[in-house]
ChimeraX commands (.cxc) that place a marker at each C-alpha (Angstrom):
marker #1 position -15.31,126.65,-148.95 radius 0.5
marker #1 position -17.23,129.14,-150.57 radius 0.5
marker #1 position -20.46,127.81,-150.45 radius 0.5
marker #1 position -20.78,128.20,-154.47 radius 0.5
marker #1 position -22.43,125.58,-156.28 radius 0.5
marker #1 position -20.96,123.29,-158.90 radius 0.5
marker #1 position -23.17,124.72,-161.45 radius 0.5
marker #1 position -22.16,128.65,-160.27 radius 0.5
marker #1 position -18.12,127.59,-160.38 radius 0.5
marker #1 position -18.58,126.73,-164.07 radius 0.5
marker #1 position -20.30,129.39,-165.08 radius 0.5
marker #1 position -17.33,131.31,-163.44 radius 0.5
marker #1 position -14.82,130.08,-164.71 radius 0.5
marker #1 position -15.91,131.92,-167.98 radius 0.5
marker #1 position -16.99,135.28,-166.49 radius 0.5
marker #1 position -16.99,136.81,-163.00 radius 0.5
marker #1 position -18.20,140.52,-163.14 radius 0.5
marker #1 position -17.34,142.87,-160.41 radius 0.5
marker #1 position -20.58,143.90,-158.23 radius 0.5
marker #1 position -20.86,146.13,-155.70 radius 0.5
marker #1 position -20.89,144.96,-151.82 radius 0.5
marker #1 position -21.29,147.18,-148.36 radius 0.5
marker #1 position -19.12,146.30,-146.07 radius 0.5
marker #1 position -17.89,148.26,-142.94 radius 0.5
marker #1 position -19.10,151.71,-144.03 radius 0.5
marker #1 position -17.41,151.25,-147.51 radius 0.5
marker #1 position -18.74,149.36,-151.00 radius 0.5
marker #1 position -16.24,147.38,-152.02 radius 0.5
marker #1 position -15.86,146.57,-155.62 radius 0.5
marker #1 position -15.27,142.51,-155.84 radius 0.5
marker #1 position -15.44,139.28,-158.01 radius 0.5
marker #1 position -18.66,138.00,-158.74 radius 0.5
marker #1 position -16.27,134.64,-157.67 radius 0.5
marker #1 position -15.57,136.49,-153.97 radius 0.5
marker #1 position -16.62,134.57,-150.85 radius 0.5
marker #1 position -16.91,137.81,-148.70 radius 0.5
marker #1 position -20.52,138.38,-148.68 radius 0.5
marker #1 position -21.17,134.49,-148.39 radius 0.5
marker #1 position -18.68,134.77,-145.53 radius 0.5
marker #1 position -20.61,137.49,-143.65 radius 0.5
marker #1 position -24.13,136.39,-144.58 radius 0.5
marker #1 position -23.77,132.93,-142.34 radius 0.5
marker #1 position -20.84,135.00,-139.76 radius 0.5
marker #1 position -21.95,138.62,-139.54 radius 0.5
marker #1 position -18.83,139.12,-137.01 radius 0.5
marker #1 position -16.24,137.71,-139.86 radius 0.5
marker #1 position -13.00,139.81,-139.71 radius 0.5
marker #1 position -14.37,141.99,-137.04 radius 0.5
marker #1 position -12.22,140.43,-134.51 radius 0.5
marker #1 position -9.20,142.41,-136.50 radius 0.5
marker #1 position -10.88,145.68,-136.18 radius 0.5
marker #1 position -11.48,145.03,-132.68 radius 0.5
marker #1 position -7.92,144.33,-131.66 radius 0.5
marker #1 position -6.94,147.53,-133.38 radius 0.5
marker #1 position -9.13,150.03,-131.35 radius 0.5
marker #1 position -8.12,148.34,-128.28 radius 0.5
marker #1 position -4.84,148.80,-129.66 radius 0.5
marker #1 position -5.32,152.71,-130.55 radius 0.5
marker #1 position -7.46,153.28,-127.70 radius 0.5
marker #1 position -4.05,152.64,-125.63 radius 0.5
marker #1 position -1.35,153.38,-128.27 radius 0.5
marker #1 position -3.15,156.26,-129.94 radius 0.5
marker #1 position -2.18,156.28,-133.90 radius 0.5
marker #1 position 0.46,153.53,-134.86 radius 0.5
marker #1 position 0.91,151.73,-138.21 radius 0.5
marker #1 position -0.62,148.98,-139.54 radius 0.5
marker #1 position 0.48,146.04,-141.81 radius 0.5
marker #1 position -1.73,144.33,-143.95 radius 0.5
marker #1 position 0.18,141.22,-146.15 radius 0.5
marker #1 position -2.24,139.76,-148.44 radius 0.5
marker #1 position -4.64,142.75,-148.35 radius 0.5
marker #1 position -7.04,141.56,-151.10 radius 0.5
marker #1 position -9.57,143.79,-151.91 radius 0.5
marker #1 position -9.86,146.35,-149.06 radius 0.5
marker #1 position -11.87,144.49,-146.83 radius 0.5
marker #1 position -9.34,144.90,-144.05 radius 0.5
marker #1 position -8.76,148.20,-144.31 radius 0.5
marker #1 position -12.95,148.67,-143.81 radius 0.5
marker #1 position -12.90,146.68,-141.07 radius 0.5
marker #1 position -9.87,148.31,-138.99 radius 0.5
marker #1 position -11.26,151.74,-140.24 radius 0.5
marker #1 position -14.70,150.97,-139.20 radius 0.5
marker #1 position -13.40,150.92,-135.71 radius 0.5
marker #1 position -10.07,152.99,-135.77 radius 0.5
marker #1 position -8.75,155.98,-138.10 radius 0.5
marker #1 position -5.33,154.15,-138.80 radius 0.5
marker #1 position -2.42,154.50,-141.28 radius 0.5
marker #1 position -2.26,151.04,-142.67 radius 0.5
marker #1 position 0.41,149.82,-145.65 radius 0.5
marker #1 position -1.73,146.89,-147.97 radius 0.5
marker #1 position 0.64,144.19,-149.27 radius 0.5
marker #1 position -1.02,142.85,-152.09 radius 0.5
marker #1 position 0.98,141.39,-155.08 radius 0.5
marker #1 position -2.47,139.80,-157.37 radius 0.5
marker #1 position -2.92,142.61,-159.99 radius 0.5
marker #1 position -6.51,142.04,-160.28 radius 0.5
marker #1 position -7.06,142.24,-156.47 radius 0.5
marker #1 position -4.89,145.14,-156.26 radius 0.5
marker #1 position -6.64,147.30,-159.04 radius 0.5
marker #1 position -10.29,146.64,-156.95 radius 0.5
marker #1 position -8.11,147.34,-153.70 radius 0.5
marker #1 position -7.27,150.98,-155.33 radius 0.5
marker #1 position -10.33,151.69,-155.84 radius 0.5
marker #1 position -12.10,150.78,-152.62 radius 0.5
marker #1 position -9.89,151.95,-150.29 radius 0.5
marker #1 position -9.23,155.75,-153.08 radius 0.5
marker #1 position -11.62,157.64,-150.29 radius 0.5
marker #1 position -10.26,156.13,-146.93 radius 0.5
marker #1 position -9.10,158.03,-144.27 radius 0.5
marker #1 position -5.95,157.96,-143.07 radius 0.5
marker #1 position -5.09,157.20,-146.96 radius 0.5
marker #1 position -3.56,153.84,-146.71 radius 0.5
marker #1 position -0.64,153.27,-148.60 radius 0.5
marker #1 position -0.23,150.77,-151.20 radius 0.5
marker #1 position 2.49,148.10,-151.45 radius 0.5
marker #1 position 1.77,145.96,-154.74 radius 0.5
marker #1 position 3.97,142.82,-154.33 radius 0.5
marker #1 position 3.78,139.34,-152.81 radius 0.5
marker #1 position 5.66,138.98,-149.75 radius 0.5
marker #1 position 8.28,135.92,-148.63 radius 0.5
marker #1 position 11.89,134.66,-149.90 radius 0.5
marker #1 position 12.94,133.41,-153.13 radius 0.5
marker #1 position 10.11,132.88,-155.12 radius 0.5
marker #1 position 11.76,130.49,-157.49 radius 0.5
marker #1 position 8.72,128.70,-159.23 radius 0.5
marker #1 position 5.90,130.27,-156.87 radius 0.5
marker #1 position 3.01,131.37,-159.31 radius 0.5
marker #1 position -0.60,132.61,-157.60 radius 0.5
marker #1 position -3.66,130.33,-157.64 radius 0.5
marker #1 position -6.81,132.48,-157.40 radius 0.5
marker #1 position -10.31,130.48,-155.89 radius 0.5
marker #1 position -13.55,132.07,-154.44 radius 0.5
marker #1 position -11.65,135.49,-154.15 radius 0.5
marker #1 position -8.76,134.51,-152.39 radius 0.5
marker #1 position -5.01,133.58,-153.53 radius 0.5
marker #1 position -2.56,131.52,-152.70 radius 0.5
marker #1 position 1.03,130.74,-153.92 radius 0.5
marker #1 position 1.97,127.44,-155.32 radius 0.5
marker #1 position 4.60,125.69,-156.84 radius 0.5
marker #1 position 4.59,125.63,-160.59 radius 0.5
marker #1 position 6.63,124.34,-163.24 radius 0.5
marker #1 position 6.70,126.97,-166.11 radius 0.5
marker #1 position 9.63,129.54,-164.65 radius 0.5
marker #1 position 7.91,132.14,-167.17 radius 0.5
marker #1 position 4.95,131.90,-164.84 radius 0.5
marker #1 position 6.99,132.22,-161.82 radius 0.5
marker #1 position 6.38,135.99,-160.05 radius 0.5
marker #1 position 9.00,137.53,-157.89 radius 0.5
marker #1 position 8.53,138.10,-154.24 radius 0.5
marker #1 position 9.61,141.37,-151.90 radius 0.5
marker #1 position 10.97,140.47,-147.86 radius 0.5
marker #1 position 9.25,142.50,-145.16 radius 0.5
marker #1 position 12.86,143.70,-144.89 radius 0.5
marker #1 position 12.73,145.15,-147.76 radius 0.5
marker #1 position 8.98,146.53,-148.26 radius 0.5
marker #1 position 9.59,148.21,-145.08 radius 0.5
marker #1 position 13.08,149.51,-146.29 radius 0.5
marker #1 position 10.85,151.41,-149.17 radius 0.5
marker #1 position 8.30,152.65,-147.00 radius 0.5
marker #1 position 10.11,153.64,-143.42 radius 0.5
marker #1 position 7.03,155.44,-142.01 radius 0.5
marker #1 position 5.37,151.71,-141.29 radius 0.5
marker #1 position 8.83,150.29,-139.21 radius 0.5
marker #1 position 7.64,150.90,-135.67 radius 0.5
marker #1 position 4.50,149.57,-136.79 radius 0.5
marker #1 position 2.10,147.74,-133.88 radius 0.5
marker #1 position -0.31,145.41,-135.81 radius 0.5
marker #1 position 1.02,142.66,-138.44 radius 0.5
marker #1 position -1.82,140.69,-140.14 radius 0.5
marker #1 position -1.09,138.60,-142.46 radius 0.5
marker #1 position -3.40,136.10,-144.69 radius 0.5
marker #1 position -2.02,134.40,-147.39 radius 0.5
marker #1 position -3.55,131.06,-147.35 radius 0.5
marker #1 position -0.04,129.20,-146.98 radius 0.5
marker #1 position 2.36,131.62,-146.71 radius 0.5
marker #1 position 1.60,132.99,-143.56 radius 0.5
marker #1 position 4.26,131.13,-141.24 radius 0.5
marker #1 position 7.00,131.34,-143.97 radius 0.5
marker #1 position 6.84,134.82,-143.77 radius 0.5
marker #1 position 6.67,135.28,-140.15 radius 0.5
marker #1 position 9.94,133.20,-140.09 radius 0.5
marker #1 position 11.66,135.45,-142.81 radius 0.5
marker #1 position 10.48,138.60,-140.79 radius 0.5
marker #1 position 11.65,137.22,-137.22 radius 0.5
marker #1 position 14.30,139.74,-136.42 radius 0.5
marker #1 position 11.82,142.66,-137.35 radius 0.5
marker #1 position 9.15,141.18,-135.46 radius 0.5
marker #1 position 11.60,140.76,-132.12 radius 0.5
marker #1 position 13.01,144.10,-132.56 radius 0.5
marker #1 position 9.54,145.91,-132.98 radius 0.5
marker #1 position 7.29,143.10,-131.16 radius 0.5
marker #1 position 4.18,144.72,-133.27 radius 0.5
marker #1 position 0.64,142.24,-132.15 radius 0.5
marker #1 position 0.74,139.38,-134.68 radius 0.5
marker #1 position -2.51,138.73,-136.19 radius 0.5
marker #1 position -2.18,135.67,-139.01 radius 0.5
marker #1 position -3.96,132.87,-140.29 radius 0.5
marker #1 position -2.78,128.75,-139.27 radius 0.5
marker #1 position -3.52,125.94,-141.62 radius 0.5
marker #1 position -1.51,123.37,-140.55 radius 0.5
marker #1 position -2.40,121.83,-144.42 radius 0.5
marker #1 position -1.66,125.30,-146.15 radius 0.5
marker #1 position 2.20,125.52,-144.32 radius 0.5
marker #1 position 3.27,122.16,-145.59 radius 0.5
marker #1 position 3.63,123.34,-149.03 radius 0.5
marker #1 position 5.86,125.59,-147.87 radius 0.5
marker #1 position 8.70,123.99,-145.50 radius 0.5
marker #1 position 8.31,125.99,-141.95 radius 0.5
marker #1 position 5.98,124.28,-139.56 radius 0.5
marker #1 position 4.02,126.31,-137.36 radius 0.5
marker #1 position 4.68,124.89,-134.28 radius 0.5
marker #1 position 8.48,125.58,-134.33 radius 0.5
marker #1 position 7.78,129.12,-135.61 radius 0.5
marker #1 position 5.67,129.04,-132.23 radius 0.5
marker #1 position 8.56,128.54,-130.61 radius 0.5
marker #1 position 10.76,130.93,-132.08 radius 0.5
marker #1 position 8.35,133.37,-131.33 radius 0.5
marker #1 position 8.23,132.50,-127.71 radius 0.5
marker #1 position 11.71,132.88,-127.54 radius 0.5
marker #1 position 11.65,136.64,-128.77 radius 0.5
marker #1 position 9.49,137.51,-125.80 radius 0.5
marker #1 position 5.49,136.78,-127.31 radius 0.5
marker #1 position 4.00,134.99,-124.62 radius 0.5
marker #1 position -0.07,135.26,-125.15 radius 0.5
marker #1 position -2.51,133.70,-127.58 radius 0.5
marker #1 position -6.04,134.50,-128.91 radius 0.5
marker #1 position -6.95,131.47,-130.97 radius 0.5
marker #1 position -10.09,132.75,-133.27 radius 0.5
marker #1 position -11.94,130.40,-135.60 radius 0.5
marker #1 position -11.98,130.99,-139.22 radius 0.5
marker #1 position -15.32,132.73,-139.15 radius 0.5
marker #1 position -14.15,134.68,-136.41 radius 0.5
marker #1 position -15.42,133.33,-133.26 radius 0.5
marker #1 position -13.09,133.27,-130.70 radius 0.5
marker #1 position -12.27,130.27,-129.18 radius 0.5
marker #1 position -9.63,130.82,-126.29 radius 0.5
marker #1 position -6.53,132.56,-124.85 radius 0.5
marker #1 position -3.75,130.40,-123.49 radius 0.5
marker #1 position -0.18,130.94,-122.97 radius 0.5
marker #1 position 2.89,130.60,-125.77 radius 0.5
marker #1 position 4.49,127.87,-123.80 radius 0.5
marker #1 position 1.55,125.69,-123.52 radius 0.5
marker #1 position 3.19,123.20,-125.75 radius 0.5
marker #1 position 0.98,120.21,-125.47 radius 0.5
marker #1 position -2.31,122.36,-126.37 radius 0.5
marker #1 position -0.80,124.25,-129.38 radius 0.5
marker #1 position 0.42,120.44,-130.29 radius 0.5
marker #1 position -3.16,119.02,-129.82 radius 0.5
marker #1 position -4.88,122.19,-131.98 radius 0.5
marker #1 position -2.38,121.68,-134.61 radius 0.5
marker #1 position -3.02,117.69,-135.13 radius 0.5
marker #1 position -7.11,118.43,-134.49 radius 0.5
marker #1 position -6.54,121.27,-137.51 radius 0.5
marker #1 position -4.76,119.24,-139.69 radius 0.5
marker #1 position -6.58,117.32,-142.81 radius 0.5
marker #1 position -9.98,119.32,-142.07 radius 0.5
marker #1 position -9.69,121.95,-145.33 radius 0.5
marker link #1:1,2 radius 0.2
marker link #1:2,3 radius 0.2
marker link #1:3,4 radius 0.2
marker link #1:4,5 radius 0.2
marker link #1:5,6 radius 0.2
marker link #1:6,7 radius 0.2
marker link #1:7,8 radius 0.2
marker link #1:8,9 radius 0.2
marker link #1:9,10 radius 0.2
marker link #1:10,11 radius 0.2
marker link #1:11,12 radius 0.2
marker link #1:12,13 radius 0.2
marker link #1:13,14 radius 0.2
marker link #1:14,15 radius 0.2
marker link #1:15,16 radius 0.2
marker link #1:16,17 radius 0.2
marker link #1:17,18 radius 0.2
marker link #1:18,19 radius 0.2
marker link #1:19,20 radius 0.2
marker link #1:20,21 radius 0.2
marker link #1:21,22 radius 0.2
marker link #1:22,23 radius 0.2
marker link #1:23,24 radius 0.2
marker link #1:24,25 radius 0.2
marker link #1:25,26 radius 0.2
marker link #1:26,27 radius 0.2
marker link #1:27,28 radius 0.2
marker link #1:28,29 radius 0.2
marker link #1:29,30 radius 0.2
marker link #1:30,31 radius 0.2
marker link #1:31,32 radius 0.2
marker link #1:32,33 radius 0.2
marker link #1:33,34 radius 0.2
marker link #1:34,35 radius 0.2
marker link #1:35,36 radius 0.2
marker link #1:36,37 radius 0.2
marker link #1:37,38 radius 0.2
marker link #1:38,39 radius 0.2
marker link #1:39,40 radius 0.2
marker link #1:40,41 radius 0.2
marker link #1:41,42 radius 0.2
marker link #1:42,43 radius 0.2
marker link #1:43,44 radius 0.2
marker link #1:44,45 radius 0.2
marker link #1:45,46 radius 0.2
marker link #1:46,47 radius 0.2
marker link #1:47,48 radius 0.2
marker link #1:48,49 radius 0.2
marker link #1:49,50 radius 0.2
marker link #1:50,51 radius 0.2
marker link #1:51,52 radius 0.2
marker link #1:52,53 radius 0.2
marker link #1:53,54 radius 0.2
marker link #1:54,55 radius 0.2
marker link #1:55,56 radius 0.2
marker link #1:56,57 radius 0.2
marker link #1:57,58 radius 0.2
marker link #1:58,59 radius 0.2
marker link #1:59,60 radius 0.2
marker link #1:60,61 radius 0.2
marker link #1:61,62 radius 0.2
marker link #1:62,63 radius 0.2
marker link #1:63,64 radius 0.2
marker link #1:64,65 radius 0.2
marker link #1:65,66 radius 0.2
marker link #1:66,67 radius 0.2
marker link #1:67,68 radius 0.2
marker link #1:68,69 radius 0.2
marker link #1:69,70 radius 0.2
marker link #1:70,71 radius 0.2
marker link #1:71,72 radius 0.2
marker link #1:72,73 radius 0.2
marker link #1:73,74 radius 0.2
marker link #1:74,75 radius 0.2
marker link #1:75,76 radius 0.2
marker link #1:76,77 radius 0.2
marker link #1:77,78 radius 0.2
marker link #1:78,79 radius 0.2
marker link #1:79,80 radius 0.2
marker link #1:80,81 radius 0.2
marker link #1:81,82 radius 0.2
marker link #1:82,83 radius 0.2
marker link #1:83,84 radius 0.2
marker link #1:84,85 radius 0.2
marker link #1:85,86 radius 0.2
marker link #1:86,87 radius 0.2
marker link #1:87,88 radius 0.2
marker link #1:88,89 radius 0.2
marker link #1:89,90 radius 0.2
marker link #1:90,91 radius 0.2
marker link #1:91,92 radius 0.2
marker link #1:92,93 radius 0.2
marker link #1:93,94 radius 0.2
marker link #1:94,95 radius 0.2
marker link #1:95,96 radius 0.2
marker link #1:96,97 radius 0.2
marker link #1:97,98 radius 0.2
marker link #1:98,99 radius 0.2
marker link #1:99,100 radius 0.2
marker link #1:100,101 radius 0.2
marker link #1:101,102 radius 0.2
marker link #1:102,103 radius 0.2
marker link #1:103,104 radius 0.2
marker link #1:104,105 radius 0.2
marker link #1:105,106 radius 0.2
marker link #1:106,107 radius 0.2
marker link #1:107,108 radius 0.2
marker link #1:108,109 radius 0.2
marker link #1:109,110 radius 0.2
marker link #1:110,111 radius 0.2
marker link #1:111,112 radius 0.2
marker link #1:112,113 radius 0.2
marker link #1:113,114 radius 0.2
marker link #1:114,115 radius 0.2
marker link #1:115,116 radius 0.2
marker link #1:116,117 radius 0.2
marker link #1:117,118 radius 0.2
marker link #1:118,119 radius 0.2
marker link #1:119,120 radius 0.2
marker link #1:120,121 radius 0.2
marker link #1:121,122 radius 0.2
marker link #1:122,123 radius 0.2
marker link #1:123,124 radius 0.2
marker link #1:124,125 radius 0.2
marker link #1:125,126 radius 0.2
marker link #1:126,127 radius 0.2
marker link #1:127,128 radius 0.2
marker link #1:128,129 radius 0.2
marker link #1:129,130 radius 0.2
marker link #1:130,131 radius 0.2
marker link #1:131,132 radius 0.2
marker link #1:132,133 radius 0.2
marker link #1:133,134 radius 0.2
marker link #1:134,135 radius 0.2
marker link #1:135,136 radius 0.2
marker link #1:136,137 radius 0.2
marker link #1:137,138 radius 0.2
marker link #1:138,139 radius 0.2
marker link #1:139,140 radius 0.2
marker link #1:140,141 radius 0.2
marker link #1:141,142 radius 0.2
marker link #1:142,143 radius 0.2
marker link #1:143,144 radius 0.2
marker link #1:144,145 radius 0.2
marker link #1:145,146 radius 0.2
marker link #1:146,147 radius 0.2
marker link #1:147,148 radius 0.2
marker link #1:148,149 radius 0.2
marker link #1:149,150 radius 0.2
marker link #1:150,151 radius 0.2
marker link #1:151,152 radius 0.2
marker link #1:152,153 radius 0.2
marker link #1:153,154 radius 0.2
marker link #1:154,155 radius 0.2
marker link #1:155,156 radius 0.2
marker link #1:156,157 radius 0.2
marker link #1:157,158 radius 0.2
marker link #1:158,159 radius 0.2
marker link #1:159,160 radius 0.2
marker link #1:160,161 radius 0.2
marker link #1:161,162 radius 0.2
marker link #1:162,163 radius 0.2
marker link #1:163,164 radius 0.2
marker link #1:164,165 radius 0.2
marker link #1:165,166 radius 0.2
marker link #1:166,167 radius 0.2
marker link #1:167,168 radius 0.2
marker link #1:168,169 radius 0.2
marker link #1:169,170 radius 0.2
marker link #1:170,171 radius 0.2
marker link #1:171,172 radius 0.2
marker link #1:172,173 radius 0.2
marker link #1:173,174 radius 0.2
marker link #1:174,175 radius 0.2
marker link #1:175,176 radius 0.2
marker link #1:176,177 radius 0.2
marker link #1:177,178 radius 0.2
marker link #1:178,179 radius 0.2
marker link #1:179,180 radius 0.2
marker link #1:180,181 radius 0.2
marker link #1:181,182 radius 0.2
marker link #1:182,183 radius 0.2
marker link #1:183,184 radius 0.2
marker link #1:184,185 radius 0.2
marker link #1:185,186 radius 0.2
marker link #1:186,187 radius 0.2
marker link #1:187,188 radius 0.2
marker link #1:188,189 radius 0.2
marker link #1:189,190 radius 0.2
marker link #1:190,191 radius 0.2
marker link #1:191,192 radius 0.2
marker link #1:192,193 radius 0.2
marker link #1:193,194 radius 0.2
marker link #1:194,195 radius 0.2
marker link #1:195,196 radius 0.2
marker link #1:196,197 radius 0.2
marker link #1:197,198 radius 0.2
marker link #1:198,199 radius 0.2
marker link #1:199,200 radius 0.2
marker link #1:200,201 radius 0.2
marker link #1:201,202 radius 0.2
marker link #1:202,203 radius 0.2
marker link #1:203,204 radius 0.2
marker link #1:204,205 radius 0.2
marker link #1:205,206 radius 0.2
marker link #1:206,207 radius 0.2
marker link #1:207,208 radius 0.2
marker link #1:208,209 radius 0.2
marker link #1:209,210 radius 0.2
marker link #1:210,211 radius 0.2
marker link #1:211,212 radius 0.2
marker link #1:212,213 radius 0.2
marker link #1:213,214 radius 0.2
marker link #1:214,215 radius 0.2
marker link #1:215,216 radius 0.2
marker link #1:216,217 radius 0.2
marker link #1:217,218 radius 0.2
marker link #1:218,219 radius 0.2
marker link #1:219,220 radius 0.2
marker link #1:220,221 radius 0.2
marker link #1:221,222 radius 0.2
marker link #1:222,223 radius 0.2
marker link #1:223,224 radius 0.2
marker link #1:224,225 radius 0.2
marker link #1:225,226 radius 0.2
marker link #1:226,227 radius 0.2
marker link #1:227,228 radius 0.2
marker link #1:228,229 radius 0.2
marker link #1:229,230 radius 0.2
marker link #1:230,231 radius 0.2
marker link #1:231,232 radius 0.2
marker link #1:232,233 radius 0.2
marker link #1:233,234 radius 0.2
marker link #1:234,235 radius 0.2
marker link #1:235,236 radius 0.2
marker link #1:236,237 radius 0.2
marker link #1:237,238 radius 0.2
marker link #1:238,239 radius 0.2
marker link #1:239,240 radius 0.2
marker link #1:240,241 radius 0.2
marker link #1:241,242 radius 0.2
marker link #1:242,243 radius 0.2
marker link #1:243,244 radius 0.2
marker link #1:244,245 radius 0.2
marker link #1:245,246 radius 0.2
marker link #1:246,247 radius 0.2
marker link #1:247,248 radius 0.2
marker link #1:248,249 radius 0.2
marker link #1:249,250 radius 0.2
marker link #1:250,251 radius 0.2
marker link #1:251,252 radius 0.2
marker link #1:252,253 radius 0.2
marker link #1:253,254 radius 0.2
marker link #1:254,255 radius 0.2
marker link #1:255,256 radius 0.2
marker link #1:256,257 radius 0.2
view
């Protein structure tokens, strides 16, 4: 996905220094291994779209919280930052990630606040899978490799100042519609703009299909769409209940990587 060659992955998988990259105003530190800068060489408008919805979002809310599950290295809090001066809590349960994300995000303003955990239910035999500076969690088979995982319920029990929150991202590369499901009856109580990631692919390995999680949303009183591409083009708005399109995106998503 990365665009790394064969020949660079090997040589990875042995070292993968931390360089320097400027991104939104701030230089991140990240991997060597990170697809960021690949990312925003052939998209210069990746992850924009996120910092866009915020101003628009502050610009008629003034300051609100901000949630960001699966904040990686920082680069989310540059990009809402570059656009909007908002208190955001990073989720982010990798230790390696999180050490860089300390760093990079020490001289922001508002300081954001950070949550070092993975986020969903259970966690029985869930273990993270790092790959061109992302991570993922996957089933594994050695319990002593297993981590343990915090509910939104609960992160947001230890850190009250982000519960009328207005802005939930979340991108886990799987995990995404799982934890929208577990964190339904915040989510209808606060209705906070929802800004995730769907791989039809990514949410098989863990047992909640999108489309009914669609639904449930729907039925909570969310209503309209952006649909974005990975690299951040957007694509369309449509309305929740337009079954047979979200159907049609799904199965034209599905098996495509």
């Amino acid at each position: 996905r990365s665009g790394l060659s064969r020949k660079m992955r090997i040589v990875l998988q042995f070292v993968d220094p931390t360089v320097e990259y400027a991104f939104c105003g701030l230089t991140l530190h990240l991997p060597l291994s990170h697809a960021l800068p690949f990312f925003r060489r052939i998209s210069p408008l990746y992850s924009d779209n996120l910092g866009r919805i915020a101003a628009q979002l502050f610009n008629k809310f003034g300051t609100f919280g901000v949630i960001d599950v699966g904040a990686n290295i920082g680069d989310t809090v540059a990009a809402i930052h570059h656009h909007a001066p908002l208190p955001i809590l990073c989720i982010e349960g990798l230790p390696k990630f999180g050490e860089l994300l300390t760093q990079n995000v020490a001289a922001s303003l508002p300081a954001p606040v950070i949550e070092r955990s993975f986020v969903g239910t259970g966690g029985e035999g869930l273990a993270p899978v790092v790959q061109d500076g992302t991570a993922k969690l996957a089933y594994c088979a050695a319990r002593s490799s297993a981590i343990r995982l915090k509910s939104i319920d609960q992160i947001l029990g230890e850190h009250p100042e982000f519960q009328n929150s207005r802005l939930l991202k979340i991108d886990t590369d799987g995990m995404d519609i799982a934890i929208l499901n577990s964190a339904l009856d915040w989510i209808s109580r606060q209705k906070p703009v929802l800004f995730f990631e769907y791989d039809p692919d990514l949410q098989l390995a863990h047992g909640v299909g999108g489309l009914e999680v669609l639904g449930k949303l729907k039925r909570v009183g969310y209503h309209r769409v952006l649909v974005y591409e990975g690299n951040g083009d957007y694509m369309f708005s449509a309305e929740l209940g337009n079954n047979t399109l979200f159907l049609d995106l799904h199965e034209y998503l599905s098996g495509r990587n």
